[in-house]
N, C-alpha and C positions, 0 to 999 in steps of 0.2 A: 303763105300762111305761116309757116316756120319761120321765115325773117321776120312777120308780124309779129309772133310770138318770143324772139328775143329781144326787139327795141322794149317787147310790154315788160316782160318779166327781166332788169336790166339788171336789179341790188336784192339784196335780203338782209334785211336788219333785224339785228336782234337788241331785245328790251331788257331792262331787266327794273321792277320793283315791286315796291312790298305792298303785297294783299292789304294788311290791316292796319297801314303806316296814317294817320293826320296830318301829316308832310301835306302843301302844297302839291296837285297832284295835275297833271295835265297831258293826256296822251300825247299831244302834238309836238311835246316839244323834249320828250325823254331824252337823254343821251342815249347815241345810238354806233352801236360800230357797223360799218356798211361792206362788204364784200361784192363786189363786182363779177360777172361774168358773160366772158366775152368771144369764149370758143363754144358755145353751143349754140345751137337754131334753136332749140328748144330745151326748158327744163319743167319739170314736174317736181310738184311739192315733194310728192311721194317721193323723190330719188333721193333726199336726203332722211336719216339718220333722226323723227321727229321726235322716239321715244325720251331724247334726250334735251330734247329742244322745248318742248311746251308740257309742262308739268304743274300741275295743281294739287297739292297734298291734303292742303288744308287751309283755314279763312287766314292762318296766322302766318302761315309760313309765304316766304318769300317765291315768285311764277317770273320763270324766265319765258317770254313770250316769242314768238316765230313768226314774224310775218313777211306780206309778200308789199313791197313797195310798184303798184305800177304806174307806170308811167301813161300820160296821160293819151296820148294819139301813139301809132296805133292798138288798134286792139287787142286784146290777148287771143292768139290761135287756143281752138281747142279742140280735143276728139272724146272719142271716136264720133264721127257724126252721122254715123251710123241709126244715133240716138233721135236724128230728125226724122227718121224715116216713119215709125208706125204713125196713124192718122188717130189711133185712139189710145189716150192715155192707159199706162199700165196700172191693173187693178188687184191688189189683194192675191197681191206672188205667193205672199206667204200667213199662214193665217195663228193665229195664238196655241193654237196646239204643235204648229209644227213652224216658227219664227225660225228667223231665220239667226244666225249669231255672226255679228258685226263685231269690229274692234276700235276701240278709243284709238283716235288717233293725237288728242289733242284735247286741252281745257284751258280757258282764257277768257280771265276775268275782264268785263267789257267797262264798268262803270268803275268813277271815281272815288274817292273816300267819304266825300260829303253828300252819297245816293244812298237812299231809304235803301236796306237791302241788299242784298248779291243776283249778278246779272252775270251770267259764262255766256261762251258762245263756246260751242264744243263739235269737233269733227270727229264721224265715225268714217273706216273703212267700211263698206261694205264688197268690193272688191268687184263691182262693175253688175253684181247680180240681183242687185234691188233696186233696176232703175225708174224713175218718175220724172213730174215734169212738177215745173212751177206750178207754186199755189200749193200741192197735193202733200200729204201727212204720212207721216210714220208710227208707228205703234210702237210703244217701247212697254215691255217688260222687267220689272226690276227685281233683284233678287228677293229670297224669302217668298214665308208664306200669307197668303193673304187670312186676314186675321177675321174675316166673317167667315171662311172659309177654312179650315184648319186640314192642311192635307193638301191644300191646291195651291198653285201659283198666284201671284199678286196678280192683280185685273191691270189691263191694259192702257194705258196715259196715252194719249196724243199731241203729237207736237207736228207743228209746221214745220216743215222744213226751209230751212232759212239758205239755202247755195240753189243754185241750178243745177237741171240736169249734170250738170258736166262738174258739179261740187268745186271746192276749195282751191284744186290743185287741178281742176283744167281738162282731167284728165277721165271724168266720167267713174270713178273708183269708189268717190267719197261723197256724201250727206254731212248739212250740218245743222244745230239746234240751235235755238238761242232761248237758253231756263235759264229764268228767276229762282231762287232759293226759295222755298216753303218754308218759313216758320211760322211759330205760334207763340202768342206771347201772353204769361199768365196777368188776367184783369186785376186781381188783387197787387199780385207785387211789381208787375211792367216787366219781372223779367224773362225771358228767353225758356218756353219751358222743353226740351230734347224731345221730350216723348213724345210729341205733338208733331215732329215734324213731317214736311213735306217726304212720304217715301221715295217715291221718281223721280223727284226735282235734287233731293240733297242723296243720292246715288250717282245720278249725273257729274251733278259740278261738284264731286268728290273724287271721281273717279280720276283713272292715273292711267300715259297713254299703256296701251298691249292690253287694258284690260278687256271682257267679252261685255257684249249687249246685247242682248235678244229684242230683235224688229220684225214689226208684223207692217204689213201693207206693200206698195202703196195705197192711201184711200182720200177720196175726194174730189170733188170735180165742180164746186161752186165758187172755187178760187180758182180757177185754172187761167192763164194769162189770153185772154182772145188774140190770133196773133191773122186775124184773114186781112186785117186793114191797118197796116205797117204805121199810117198817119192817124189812129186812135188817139183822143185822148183817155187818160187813166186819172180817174183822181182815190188816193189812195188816203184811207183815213185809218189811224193805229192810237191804241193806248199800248206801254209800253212793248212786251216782247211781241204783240201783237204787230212788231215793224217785220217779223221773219219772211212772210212771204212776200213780203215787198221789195224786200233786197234781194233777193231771186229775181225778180220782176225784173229791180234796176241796172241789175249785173249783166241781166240777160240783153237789155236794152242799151248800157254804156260804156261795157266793160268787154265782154266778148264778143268776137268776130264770128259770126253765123249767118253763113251764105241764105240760110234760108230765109231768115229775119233780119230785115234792116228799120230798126226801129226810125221815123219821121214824125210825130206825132207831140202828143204833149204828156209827159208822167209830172204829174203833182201830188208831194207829200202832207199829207198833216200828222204829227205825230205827237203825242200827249203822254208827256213823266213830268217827276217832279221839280227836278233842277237842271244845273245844266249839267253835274256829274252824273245825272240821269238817262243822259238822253246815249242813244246805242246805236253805234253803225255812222255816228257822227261825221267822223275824217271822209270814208267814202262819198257818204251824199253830198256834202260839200267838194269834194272833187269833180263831179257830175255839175255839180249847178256853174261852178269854173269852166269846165270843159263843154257843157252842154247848156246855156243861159237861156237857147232857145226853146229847148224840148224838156228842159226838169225846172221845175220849181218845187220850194220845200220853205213848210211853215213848221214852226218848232212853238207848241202850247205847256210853257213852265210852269203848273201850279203854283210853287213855290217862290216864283222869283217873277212872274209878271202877274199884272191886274187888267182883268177884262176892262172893257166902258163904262160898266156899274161901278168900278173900284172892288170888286170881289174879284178869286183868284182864277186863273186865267184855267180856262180844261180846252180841250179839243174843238168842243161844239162853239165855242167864243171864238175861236180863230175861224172857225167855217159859215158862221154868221157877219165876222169881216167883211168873209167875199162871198156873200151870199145868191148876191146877183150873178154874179160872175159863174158862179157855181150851174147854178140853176139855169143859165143862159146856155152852158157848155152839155148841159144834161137834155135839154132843148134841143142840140144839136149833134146826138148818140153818144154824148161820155159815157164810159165805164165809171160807177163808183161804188167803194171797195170798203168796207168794213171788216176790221179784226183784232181781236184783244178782250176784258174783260166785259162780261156781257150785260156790267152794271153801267157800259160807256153807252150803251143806245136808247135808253130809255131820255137820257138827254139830247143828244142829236137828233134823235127822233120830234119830240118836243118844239125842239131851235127848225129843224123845216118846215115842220108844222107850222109854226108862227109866219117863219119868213113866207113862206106859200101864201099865209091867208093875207099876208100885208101886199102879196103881189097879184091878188083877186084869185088867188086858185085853189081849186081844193087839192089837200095833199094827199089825203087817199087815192083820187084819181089818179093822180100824178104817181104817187108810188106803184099802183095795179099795172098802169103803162112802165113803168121801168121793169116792173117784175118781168111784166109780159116780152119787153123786146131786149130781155138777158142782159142788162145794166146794171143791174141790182144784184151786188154782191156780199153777202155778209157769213164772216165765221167769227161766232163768240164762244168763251167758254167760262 
């Protein structure tokens, strides 16, 4: 497992450019200086120095990024694995009155210059004592006081958490998030109004690493990844940050080495933003569908930049009525499928089955009662 884990973990590049630059902007292909290492079995994010390495101040100022380049076969080792052992996920370790306090390890702007918006993907320490499993949520508290409330703390935000068990760095220590920015913008004059902002989302992707976070949970168990049938298929449907638990999912399935889980089955993405500087977690999933053509597929629905079959703009439920049949065939024959992101996404997908069911003589109530009933039916909105 340790020699697996140095062929994975072989370079670390570092990035460097600007938050709020209109430059041409494309992750893939940044200039990058590469460092090698070649006397360890194993390394951990954690053993370098990150307070220095992955910095976000502000939307204007310039983020030098820290990432981990891996390689594609074999798999990344990780520990402690310890972490397979309980049979029932960990529940509400810690609760709003007594959170726990985690520390910024890290802030990294994920989207390009031409996305509606600010998209971080941000790593906490938690130091190995707030562990959970895929799918499951974090409670974050942000500072100050809550303003219906004068005297008490800010009420509690939930976020997926977007790493595996074993987080960022392999090593079971770390959690990570993936927030959007909250703003609001005045109807009268279009612009930007402060006061209105997002509290817990622009705390977050503000934040600078060493700093504290107070986390409540783990909580949830409607996302949780079924893992009893190694050759599952999963079909995964997101509007944007809504991809967080899915990359848990996919990490846990492509990326690390886990005696316990050998993923054989089928993981299929759908995932819905605006453009293509929109879309998040990009580089990975596309290394997967290289490395793995047999077991990941992934559709990418660009509002902004592709047209359904009607010639109107292209959403999540246009690409899932593509392969409708295909869809509904695979659900026929015990898929998992997976809903999450905003909760203004289902009332259309809901609709688009609806229709496609009745074109295929079925009712879709039925059909959905039986998924409910034989635990297929997965959905977290907010």
């Amino acid at each position: 497992m340790m020699a697996q884990a140095h062929s994975a973990l072989s370079q670390i590049t570092f990035a460097v450019y600007p938050c709020n630059s209109d430059s041409s902007f494309r992750r893939s292909i940044l200039k990058t200086n590469n460092v090698r290492f070649h006397d360890k079995s194993w390394i951990s994010v954690s053993d370098f120095d990150l307070k220095t390495k992955n910095v976000v101040h502000s939307r204007s100022q310039r983020i030098l990024c820290f990432s981990v380049q891996q390689a594609s076969k074999p798999k990344v080792g990780v520990s402690p694995l310890l972490l397979e052992d309980p049979k029932e996920p960990p529940m509400h370790l810690y609760k709003p009155k007594e959170p726990y306090s985690a520390t910024i390890v890290s802030v990294e702007r994920l989207v390009g210059p031409k996305a509606p918006g600010e998209t971080c993907h941000i790593v906490i320490d938690h130091g190995g004592n707030v562990p959970y499993w895929e799918g499951q949520s974090y409670g974050v508290i942000p500072p100050g006081e809550n303003p219906k409330k004068p005297g008490s703390p800010n009420n509690v935000r939930l976020y997926s958490i977007a790493s595996t068990r074993y987080g960022d760095s392999f090593d079971g220590k770390t959690a990570s998030f993936c927030v959007r920015r909250a703003v609001y913008y005045d109807p009268d004059t279009g612009k930007e109004d402060p006061s209105k902002q997002g509290v817990c989302s622009n705390f977050l992707c503000d934040s600078k690493p060493g700093d504290k976070v107070k986390i409540t949970g783990p909580s949830g168990k409607i996302m949780l990844l079924p893992e009893d049938n190694p050759k599952a298929t999963h079909i995964m449907i997101a509007t944007g940050t809504g991809v967080a638990p899915y990359r848990a999912y996919l990490r846990r399935m492509f990326m690390e080495s886990v005696p316990t889980f050998k993923f054989g089955g089928l993981a299929w993405l759908f995932l819905g933003v605006a453009n293509t500087d929109s879309l998040l977690y990009d580089d990975e999933f596309s290394q997967y569908l290289r490395d793995y053509p047999d077991n990941f597929r992934y559709d990418r629905a660009l509002s902004r930049e592709q047209k359904n079959k009607n010639g109107g703009k292209m959403y999540v439920q246009d690409k899932i009525e593509e392969y409708s049949d295909e869809i509904f065939k695979l659900l026929d024959t015990g898929a998992h499928i997976y809903f999450c992101g905003l909760k203004g996404m289902m009332p259309g997908i809901q609709d688009t089955l609806k229709r496609v069911a009745e074109q295929r003589g079925e009712s879709w109530d039925e059909k959905l009662s039986q998924l409910k009933k034989n635990k297929q039916w997965h959905v977290e909105v907010y």
